[in-house]
C-alpha positions as MATLAB code, in Angstrom:
seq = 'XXXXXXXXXXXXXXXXXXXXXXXXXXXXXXXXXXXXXXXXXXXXXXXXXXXXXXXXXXXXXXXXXXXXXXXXXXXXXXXXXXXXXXXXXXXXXXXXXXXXXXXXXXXXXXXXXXXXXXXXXXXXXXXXXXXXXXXXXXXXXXXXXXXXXXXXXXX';
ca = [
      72.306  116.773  189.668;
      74.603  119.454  188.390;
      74.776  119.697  184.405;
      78.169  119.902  182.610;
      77.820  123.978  181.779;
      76.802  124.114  185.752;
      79.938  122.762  186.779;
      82.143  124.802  183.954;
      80.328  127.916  185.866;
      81.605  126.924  189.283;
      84.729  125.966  188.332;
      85.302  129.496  186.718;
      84.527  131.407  189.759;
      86.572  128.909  191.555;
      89.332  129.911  189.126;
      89.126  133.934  189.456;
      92.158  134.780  189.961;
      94.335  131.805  189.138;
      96.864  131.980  186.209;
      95.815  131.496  182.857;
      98.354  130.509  179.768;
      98.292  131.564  176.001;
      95.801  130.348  173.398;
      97.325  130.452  170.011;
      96.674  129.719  166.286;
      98.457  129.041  163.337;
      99.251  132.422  161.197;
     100.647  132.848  157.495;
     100.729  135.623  156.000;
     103.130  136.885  152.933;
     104.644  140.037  155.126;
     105.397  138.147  158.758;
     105.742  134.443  157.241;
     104.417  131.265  159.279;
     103.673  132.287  163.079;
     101.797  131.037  166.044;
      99.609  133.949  167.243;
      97.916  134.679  170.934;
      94.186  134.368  170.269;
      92.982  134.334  174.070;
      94.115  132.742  177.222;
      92.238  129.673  179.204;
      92.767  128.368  182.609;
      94.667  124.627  181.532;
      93.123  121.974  183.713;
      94.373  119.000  182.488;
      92.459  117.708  178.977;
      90.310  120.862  179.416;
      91.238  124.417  178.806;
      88.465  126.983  180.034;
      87.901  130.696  179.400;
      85.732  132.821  180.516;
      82.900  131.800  177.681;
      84.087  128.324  176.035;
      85.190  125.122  177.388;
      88.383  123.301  174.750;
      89.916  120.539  174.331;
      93.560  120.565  174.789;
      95.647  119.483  171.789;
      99.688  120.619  171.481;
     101.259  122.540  174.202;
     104.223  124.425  173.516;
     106.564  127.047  175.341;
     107.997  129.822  173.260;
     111.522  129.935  173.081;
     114.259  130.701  170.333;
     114.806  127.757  167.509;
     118.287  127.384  169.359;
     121.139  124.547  167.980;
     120.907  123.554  164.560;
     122.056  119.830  165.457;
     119.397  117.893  166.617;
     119.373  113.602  167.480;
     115.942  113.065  166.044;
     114.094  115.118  163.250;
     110.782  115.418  166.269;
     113.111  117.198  168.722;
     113.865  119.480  165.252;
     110.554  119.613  164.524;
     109.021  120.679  168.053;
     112.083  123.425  168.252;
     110.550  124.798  165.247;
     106.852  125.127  166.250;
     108.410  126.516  169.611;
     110.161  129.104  167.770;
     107.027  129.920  165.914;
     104.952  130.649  169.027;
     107.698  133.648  170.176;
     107.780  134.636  166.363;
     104.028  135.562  166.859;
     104.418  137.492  169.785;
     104.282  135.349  172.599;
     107.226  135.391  175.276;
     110.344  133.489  175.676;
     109.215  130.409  178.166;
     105.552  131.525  177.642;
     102.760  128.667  177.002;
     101.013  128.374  173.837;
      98.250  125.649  173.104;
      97.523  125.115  169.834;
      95.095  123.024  167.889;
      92.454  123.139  170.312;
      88.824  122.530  169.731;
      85.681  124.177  171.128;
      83.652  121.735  173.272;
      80.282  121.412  172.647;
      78.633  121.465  176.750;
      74.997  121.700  175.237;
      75.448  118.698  173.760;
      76.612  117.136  176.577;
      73.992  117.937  178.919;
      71.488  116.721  176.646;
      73.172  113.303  177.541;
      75.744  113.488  174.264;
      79.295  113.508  174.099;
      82.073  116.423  172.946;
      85.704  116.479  173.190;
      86.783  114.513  176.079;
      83.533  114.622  177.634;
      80.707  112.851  177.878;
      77.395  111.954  179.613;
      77.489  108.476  180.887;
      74.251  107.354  182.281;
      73.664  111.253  183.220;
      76.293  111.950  184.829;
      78.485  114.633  183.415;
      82.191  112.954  183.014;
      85.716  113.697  181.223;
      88.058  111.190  179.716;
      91.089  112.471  181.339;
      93.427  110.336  179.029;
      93.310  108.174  175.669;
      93.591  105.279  177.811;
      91.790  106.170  180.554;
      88.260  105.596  181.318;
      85.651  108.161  181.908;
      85.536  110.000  185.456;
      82.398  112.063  187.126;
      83.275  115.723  185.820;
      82.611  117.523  188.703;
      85.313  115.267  190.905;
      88.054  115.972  187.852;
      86.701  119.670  187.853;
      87.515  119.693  192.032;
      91.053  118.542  191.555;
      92.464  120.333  188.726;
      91.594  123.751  189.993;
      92.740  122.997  193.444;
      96.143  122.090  191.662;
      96.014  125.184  189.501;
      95.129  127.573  192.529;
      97.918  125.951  194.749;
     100.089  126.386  191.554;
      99.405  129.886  191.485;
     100.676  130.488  194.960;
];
């Protein structure tokens, strides 16, 4: 049986080559003012983001782009525009992906039949909950899928 960090392995040299997007993190500083900077880039495979040495949960996703019209129907719509506009303020690119807010996985812990993130050993199998509502799934089948998707994507 294949451990969770086995899995993450394969599915990285599955991924060589495939597209990454932008890891970034809140900034403030008293010269450049309240920014989203690039920290890294992952391969995004659904609830999972992997790089070449860490395994994250997902949290926001944004795509950079200029704050735009000043009239917005609902003060969320204002308030995404912002963070969107923060993202290109710290250097990424107009229409590039940032994801922000997300948290290191601890795979150790789930190989010694704990739980991290969105995954989880259940009855020793290494799975992900690929939703809040969703149930668990076998890892290495979720694993198989998304970087299929991402490889076609790439393309």
């Amino acid at each position: 049986m294949d451990t969770a960090a086995q899995l993450l392995d394969d599915a990285r040299s599955a991924l060589s080559g495939a597209p990454k997007e932008g890891l970034g993190e809140e900034r403030e500083s008293r010269w450049r003012g309240h920014r989203i900077v690039r920290v890294g880039e992952a391969w995004h495979l659904g609830v999972l983001l992997l790089t070449e040495s860490h395994a994250l949960a997902t949290a926001e996703v944004l795509r950079a782009a200029e704050l735009g019209r000043r009239g917005f129907t609902a003060e969320s719509a204002r308030d995404r525009a912002e963070r969107r506009a923060l993202a290109l303020r710290g250097g990424f690119g107009e229409g590039d992906v940032a994801h922000v807010g997300w948290t290191v996985i601890d795979v150790d812990a789930v190989d010694a039949g704990g739980a991290s993130g969105p995954l989880a050993s259940i009855d020793g199998v290494p799975s992900v909950r690929w939703s809040a509502a969703g149930g668990f799934m076998p890892l290495e089948a979720y694993l198989r899928e998304r970087v299929e998707l991402l490889r076609d994507a790439g393309r």
